[in-house]
C-alpha positions in Angstrom: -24.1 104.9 -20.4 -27.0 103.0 -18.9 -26.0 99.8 -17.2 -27.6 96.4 -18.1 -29.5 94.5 -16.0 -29.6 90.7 -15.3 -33.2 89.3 -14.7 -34.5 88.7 -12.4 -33.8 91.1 -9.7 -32.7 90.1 -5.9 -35.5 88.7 -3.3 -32.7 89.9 -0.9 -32.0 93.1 -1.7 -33.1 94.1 2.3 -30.3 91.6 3.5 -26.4 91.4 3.0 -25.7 87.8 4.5 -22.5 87.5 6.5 -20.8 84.6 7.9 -20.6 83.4 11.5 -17.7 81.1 11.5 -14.3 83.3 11.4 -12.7 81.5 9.0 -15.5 81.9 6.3 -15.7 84.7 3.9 -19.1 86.7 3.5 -21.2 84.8 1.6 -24.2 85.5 -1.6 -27.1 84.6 -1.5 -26.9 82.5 -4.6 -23.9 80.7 -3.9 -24.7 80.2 -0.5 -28.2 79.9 0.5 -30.1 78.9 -2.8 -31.9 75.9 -1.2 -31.5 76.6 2.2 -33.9 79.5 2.1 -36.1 78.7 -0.6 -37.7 82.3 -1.3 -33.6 83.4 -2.3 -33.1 82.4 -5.3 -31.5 85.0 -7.5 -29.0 87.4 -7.3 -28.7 91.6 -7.4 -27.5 94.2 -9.5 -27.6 96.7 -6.9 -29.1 99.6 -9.2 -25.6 101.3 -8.3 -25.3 103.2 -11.8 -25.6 106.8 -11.2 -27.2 107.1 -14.9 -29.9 104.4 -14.4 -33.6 105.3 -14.3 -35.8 103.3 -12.4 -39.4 103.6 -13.5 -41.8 102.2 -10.9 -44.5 102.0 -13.3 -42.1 99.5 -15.6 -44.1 95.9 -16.5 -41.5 94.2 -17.3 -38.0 94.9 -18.4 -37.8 92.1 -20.8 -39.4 92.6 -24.1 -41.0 88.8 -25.7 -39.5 87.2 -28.9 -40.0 88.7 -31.9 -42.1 86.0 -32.8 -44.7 86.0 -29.7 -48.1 87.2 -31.0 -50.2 86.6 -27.7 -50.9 88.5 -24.6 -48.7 90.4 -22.8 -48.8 91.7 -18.8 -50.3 95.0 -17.9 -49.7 96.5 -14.9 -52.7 97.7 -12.8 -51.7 100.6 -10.9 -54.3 103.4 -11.0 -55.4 102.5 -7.3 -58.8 103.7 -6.3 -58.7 106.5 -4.0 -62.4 105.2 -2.2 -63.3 102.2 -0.6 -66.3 100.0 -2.7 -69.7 100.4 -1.3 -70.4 97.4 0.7 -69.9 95.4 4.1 -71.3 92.2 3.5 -68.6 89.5 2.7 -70.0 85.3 1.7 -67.0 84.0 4.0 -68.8 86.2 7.1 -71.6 83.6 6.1 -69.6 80.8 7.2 -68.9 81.6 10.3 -72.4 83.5 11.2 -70.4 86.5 11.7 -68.3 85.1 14.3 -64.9 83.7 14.7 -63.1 81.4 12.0 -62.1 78.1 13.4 -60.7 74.6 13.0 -64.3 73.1 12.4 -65.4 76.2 10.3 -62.0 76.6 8.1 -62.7 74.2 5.1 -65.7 75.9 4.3 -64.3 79.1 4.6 -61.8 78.6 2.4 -64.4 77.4 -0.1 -65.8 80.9 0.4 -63.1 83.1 -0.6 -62.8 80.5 -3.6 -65.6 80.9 -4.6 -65.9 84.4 -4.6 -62.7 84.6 -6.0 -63.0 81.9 -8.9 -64.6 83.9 -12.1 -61.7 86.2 -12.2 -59.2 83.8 -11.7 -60.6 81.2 -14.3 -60.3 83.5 -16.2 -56.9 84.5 -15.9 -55.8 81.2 -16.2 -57.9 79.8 -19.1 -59.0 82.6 -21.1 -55.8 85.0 -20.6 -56.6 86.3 -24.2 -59.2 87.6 -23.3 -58.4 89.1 -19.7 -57.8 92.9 -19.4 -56.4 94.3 -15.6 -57.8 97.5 -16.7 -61.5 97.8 -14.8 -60.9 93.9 -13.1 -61.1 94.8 -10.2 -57.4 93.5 -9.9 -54.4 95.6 -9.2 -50.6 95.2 -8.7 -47.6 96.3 -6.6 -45.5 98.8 -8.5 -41.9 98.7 -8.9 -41.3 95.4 -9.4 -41.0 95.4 -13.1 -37.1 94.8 -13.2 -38.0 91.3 -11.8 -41.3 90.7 -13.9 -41.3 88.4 -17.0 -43.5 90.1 -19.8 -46.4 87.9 -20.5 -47.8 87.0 -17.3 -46.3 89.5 -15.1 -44.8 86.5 -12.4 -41.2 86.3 -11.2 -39.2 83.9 -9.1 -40.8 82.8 -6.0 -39.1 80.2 -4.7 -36.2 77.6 -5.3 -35.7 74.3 -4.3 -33.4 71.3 -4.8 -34.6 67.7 -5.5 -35.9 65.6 -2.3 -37.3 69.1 -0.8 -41.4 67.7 -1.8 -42.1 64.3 -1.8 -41.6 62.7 -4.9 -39.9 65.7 -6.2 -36.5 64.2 -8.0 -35.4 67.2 -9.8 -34.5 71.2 -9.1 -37.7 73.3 -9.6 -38.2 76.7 -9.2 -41.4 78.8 -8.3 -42.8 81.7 -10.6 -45.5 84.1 -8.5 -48.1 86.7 -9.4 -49.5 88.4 -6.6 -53.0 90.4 -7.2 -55.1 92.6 -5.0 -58.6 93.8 -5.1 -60.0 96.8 -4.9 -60.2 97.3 -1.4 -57.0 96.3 -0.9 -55.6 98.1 -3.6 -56.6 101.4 -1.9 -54.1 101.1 0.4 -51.4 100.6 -2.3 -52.8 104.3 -3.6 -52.7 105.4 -0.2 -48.8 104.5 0.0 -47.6 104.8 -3.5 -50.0 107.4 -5.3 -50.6 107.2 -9.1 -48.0 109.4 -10.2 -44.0 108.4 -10.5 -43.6 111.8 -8.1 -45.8 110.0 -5.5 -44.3 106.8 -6.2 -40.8 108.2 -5.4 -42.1 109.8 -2.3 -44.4 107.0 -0.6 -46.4 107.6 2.8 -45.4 104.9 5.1 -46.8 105.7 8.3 -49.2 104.1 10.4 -53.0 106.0 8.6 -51.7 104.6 5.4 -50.3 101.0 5.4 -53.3 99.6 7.0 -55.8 97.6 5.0 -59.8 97.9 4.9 -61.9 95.2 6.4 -62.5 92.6 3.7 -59.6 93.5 1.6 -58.3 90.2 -0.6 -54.9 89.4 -1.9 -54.3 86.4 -4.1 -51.1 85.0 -5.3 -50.7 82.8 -7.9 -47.3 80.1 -7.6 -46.1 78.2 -10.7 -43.7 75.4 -10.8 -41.3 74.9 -13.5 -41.9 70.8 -13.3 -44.6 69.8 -15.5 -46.1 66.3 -14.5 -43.3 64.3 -16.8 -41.1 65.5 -14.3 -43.3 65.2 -11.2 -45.9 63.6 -11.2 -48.2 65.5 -9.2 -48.3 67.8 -11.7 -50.0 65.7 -14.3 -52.5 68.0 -16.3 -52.1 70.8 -14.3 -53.3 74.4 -15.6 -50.0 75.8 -17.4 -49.0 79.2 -18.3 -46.5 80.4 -21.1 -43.8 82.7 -19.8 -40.5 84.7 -20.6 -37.6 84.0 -18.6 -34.1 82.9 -17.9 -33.7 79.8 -16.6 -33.1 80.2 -12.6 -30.3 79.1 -10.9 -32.2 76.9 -8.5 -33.5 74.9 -11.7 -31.0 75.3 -14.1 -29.0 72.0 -13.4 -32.1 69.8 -14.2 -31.8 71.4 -18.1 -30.1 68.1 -18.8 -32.8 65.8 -17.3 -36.0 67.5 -17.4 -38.9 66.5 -20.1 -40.5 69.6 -19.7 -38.8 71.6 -22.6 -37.4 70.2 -26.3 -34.4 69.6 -27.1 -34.7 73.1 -29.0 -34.6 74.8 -25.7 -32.3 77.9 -25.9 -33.0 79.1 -21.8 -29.8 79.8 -20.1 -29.6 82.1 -16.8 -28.4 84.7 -18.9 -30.4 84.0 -21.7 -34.8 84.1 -21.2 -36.8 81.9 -23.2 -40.6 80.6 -23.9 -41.9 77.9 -21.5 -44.3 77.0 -19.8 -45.3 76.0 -15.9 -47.4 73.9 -13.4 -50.3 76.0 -11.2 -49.2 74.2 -7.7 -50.7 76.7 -5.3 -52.5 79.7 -4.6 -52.8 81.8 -1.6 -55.8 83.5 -0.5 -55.8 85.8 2.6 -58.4 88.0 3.8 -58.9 91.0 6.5 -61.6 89.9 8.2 -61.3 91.0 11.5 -64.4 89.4 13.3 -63.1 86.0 12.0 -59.7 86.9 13.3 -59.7 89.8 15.7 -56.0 89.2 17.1 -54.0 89.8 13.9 -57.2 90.3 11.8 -55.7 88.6 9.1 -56.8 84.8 7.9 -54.2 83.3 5.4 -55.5 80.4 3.2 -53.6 78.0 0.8 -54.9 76.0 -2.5 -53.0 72.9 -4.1 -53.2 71.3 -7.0 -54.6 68.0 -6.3 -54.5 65.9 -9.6 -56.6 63.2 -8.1 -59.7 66.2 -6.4 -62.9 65.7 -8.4 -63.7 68.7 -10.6 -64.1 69.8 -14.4 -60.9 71.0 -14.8 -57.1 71.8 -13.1 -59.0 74.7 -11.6 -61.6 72.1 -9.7 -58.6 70.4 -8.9 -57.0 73.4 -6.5 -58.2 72.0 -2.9 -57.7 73.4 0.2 -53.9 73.1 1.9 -55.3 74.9 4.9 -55.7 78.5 6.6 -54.0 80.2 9.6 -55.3 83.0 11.8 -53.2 83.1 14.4 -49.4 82.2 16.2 -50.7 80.0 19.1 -47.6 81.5 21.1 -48.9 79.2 24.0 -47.9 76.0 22.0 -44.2 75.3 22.1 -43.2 71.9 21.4 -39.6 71.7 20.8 -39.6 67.6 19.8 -37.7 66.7 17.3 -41.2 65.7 15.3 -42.4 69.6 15.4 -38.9 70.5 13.9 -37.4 68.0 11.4 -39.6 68.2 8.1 -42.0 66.4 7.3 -43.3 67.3 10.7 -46.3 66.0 12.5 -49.0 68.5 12.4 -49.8 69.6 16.5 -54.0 68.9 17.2 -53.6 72.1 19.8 -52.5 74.5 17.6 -56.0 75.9 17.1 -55.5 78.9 15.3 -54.6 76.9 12.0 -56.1 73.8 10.1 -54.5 71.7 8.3 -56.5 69.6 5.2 -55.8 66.0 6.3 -57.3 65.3 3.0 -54.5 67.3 1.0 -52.0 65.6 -1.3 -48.8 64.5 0.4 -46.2 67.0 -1.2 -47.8 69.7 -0.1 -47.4 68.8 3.7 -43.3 68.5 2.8 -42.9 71.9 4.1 -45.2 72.8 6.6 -44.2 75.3 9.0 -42.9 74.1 13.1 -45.2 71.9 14.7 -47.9 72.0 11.8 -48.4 75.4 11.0 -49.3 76.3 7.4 -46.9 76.5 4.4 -47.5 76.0 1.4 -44.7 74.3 -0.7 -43.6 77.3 -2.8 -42.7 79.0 0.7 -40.3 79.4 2.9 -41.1 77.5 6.1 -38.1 74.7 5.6 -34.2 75.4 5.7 -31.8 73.2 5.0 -29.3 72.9 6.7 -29.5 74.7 9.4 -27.9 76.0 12.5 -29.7 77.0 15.8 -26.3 77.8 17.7 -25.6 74.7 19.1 -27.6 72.2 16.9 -27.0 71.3 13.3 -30.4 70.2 10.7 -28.9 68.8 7.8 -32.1 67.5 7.1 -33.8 71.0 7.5 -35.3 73.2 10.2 -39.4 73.9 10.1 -40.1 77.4 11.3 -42.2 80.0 10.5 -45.4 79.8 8.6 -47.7 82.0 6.0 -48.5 83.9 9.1 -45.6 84.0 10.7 -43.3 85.0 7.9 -45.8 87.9 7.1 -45.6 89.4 10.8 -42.2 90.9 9.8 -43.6 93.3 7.4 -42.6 96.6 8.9 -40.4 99.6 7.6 -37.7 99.7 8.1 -36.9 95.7 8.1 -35.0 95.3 11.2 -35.9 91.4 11.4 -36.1 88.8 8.9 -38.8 86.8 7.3 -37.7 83.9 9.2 -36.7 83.8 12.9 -32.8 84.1 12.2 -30.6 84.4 15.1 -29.8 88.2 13.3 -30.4 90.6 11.0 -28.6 90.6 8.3 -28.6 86.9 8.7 -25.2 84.8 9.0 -24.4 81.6 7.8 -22.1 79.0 9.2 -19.8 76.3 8.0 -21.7 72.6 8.5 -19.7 70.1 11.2 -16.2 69.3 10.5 -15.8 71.7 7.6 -13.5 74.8 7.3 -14.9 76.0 3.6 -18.5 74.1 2.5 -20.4 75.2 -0.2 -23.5 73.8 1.7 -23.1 76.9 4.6 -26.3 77.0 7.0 -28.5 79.8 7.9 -28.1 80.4 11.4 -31.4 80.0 13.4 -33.1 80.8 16.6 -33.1 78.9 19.2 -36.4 76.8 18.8 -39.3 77.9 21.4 -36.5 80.9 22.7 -37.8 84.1 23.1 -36.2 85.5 20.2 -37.5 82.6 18.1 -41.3 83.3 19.2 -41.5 87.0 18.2 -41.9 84.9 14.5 -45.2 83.1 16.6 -47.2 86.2 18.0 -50.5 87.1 16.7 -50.0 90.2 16.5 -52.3 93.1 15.1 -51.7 94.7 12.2 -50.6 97.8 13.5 -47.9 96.4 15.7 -44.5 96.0 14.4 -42.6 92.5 14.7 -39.3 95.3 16.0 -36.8 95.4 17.1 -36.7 99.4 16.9 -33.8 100.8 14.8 -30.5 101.5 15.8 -31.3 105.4 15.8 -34.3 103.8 18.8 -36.7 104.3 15.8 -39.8 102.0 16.0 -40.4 100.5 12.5 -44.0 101.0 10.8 -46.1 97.9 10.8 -47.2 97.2 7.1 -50.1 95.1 8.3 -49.1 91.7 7.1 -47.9 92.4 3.2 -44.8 90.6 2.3 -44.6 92.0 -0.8 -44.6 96.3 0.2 -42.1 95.2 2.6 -40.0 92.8 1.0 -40.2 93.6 -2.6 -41.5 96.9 -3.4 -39.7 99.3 -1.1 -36.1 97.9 -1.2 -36.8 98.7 -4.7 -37.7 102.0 -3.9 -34.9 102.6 -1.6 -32.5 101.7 -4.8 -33.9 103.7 -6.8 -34.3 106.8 -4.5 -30.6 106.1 -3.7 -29.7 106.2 -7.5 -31.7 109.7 -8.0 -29.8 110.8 -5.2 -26.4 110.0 -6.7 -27.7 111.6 -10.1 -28.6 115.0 -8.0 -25.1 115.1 -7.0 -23.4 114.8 -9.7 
C-alpha cells in the first residue's frame, strides 16, 4: 500500500536537529524552530515506505479543485545539452566590462531587470498565456512532492508577527525559482533528462559548475495581502493551491485576506491568493565578480516606486558580490536586527532608498537579505550569549557558500551540523528553544563570510576525510533537490531488497 503524503515536504530534510541542553529532548523542526530559522517551516514524511515511488519528474503531487479551470504548472526539465551562442551580456555594459561595485550596483541591477522583465511580466500578468515549454525558463527536478499545482511555488519562508516592520500578523513565503538556458545546462549536466539519469546524477566538480552569464531568478510570495500589511497594498498577486502553513496558520482567525468561506487547514489545501514581495536575481558574471564570480541581487515591492504597475514597483533591495572577510564588527549594532548597514563592507550595496521592511532582516553588519530569507534567528544562542531579540548572520551570499555535496555545514553559521538547539535563560522545557550559533567574528563563524569561488567547498571534509563537491553557489541542488534524491534512492534501495 502506497503511503500518503503530507504537503508540503521538509526544507530540512539534510538536518536532524538535536538539543544541547541535557535535560531537553531532540527537538523538530516545526515545533521547535519555526520562527527562529525562517526557511524551516514545515515538517517531513521521510519517504520511508518501501512501496513508494518517487518520480523526479512529478509537478506537483496535489491535483486543483474540481472546479479550477485556469492554468496549471509545467515543469521544464528537458535541459539543453549546449551552451546558447553568445558572450555579450547588457549588465557587462554597466560596468564597461569591469568590476561591479558600490557606485555601479543600482544600475546593474536595472540591467538584469531589464533583461529579465518580458518574461517575467509575463508570468505574472499574463500566466494564461505563459508556456515553460521553449521559454527559455527551466526548473529543478524533484521537488514536486513540495510544489502546489498551479504555479509550481512551495514554502519559502516563515515568520511570526514583529519579524518586518509593520508586520502584525504570521506570514509565510511561497517561492518559484527559474533558470535560463545557460544555467539550465548545468541542471542537464547533473540530472540528465531521463528518470535513469535523474536517479543516477553526476555530482563532481566538470558538472556542477555554471557557464558565464548563467541567470537564476526566484520569485517570493507572501501570504499577507495589503489588508493585512500594508506594504502590500496592490501588489501583483498569484492564485495558488495549498495547505495553510504552520507558520501562518494562527492568523486564520485575524487575517482579511481570505472569506469567511475559507476551508484551508494544514492538512487540508485550498485556493488563495498572495503578495509578490521579492525577487532574486543572481548572475555568473565573473569579470564583475572574479572572487566568487557570483553577483546576487534582490527586488522589493515598493508600493510607493513610480511605475505602471506592481511590476514597476519591484525596486532594487541591493546586490552582494562578495564576503568582505576583512570586516568584522562584533557591536551589538552589526548583530541585533534591525542592524545598521557597515559603509566598509564594499562588496555589497545596500538601496538607502528601499522601503523600510525590507531592511528588517538584513544579514550581520549590513549584508544583503532579503525579507523572505533567512539572515535573522530568533532567539538565539552563540554559546555564552542569548538574542531573544534575534541574531543577524549570514546573507544571500553567504548562506549560498554552503552548497556542496555532501552537506557537512549548514546554511547558516551554526555552532554544528546537524544543528542543536538550547533551552532560553532560566528554563528547563521552553517551547521557544534557540538555535545554537557561532561565535560572532570566530573563525568558525567566518567560513559563512569567505568569497569563495565556486569550485571551492565551504567543508568541513566528511567524516570518511572526503572533501564535499562545491555546487557553485545553488541553494536549491543542494538543499532541495538532492536530499530528495537521496530519499528516494534510499527507498528504491529498500524496494531491491525486499
Amino acid at each position: 500500500m502506497k503511503k500518503s503524503l503530507k504537503y508540503p515536504m521538509s526544507l530540512l530534510a539534510v538536518a536532524v536537529l538535536a538539543p544541547l541542553s541535557a535535560q531537553a529532548e531532540t527537538r523538530q523542526p516545526e515545533s521547535e524552530l519555526v520562527g527562529k530559522v525562517a526557511f524551516l517551516t514545515s515538517t517531513a514524511d521521510k519517504l520511508g515506505d518501501a512501496n513508494l515511488q518517487i518520480d523526479p519528474f512529478l509537478a506537483s503531487a496535489l491535483s486543483p479543485p474540481a472546479d479550477y479551470k485556469g492554468p496549471l504548472f509545467t515543469l521544464s526539465h528537458d535541459y539543453p545539452t549546449e551552451l546558447p551562442a553568445g558572450t555579450s551580456y547588457p549588465w557587462s555594459k554597466v560596468t564597461a566590462n569591469g568590476k561591479i561595485t558600490q557606485a555601479n550596483a543600482n544600475a546593474y541591477v536595472q540591467a538584469l531587470k531589464d533583461y529579465v522583465s518580458p518574461d517575467m511580466k509575463k508570468i505574472v500578468f499574463d500566466y494564461a498565456n505563459w508556456n515553460y515549454k521553449n521559454s527559455g525558463w527551466y526548473d529543478s527536478i524533484w521537488l514536486g512532492i513540495e510544489r502546489e499545482p498551479i504555479r509550481g511555488v512551495y514554502v519559502g519562508s516563515g515568520f511570526p508577527a514583529g519579524t518586518l516592520t509593520g508586520q502584525t500578523l504570521p506570514v509565510t513565503t511561497y517561492v518559484l525559482t527559474l533558470y535560463d538556458t545557460r544555467a539550465a545546462k548545468t541542471l542537464g549536466d547533473i540530472w540528465g533528462k531521463t528518470p535513469e539519469r535523474a536517479m543516477n546524477p553526476v555530482l563532481d566538480t566538470a558538472t556542477t559548475q555554471y557557464a558565464e552569464g548563467s541567470v537564476i531568478v526566484k520569485f517570493a510570495m507572501v501570504s499577507a495581502c495589503g489588508s493585512d500589511w500594508a506594504p502590500m497594498e496592490k501588489a501583483a498577486q498569484w492564485q495558488i493551491y495549498a495547505p495553510v502553513n504552520t507558520s501562518n496558520g494562527s492568523a486564520l482567525n485575524k487575517t482579511k485576506c481570505v472569506g469567511e468561506n475559507f476551508k484551508g487547514t494544514t492538512a487540508q489545501p485550498a485556493m488563495t491568493n498572495v503578495s509578490l514581495m521579492q525577487f532574486d536575481i543572481i548572475v555568473k558574471d565573473s569579470v564583475a565578480s572574479p572572487q566568487t564570480g557570483w553577483v546576487f541581487s534582490t527586488l522589493v515591492y515598493d508600493k510607493n516606486a513610480p511605475g505602471k504597475d506592481a511590476w514597476d514597483k519591484m525596486i532594487p533591495l541591493g546586490a552582494t558580490w562578495g564576503g568582505n572577510p576583512d570586516v568584522i564588527n562584533t557591536n551589538p549594532t552589526a548583530l541585533t536586527p534591525p542592524v545598521t548597514i557597515n559603509p566598509k563592507l564594499t562588496e555589497n550595496w545596500v538601496n538607502p532608498k528601499a522601503p523600510l521592511y525590507s531592511k528588517s532582516t538584513l544579514g550581520w553588519d549590513g549584508r544583503l537579505s532579503g525579507p523572505n530569507d533567512g539572515a535573522v534567528v530568533a532567539p538565539a544562542w552563540t554559546g555564552s550569549h542569548y538574542y531573544p531579540a534575534g541574531l543577524a548572520n549570514a546573507g544571500c551570499l553567504g548562506c549560498h557558500s554552503s552548497a556542496q555535496y555532501p552537506m557537512t555545514s549548514f546554511l547558516l553559521p551554526t555552532s554544528s551540523q546537524p544543528p542543536q538547539t538550547i533551552d532560553p535563560p532560566l528554563s528547563s522545557s521552553d517551547p521557544d528553544a534557540a538555535l545554537v550559533m557561532a561565535t560572532p567574528g570566530s573563525k568558525l563563524w567566518m567560513n559563512w563570510f569567505q568569497s569563495r569561488d565556486g569550485k571551492t567547498p565551504m567543508g568541513p571534509n566528511t567524516d570518511e576525510g572526503q572533501a564535499p563537491v562545491a555546487l557553485d553557489y545553488d541553494m536549491v541542488t543542494a538543499f532541495k533537490a538532492i536530499p530528495m534524491w537521496k530519499q528516494a534512492k534510499a527507498a528504491e534501495s529498500k524496494n531491491t531488497q525486499q
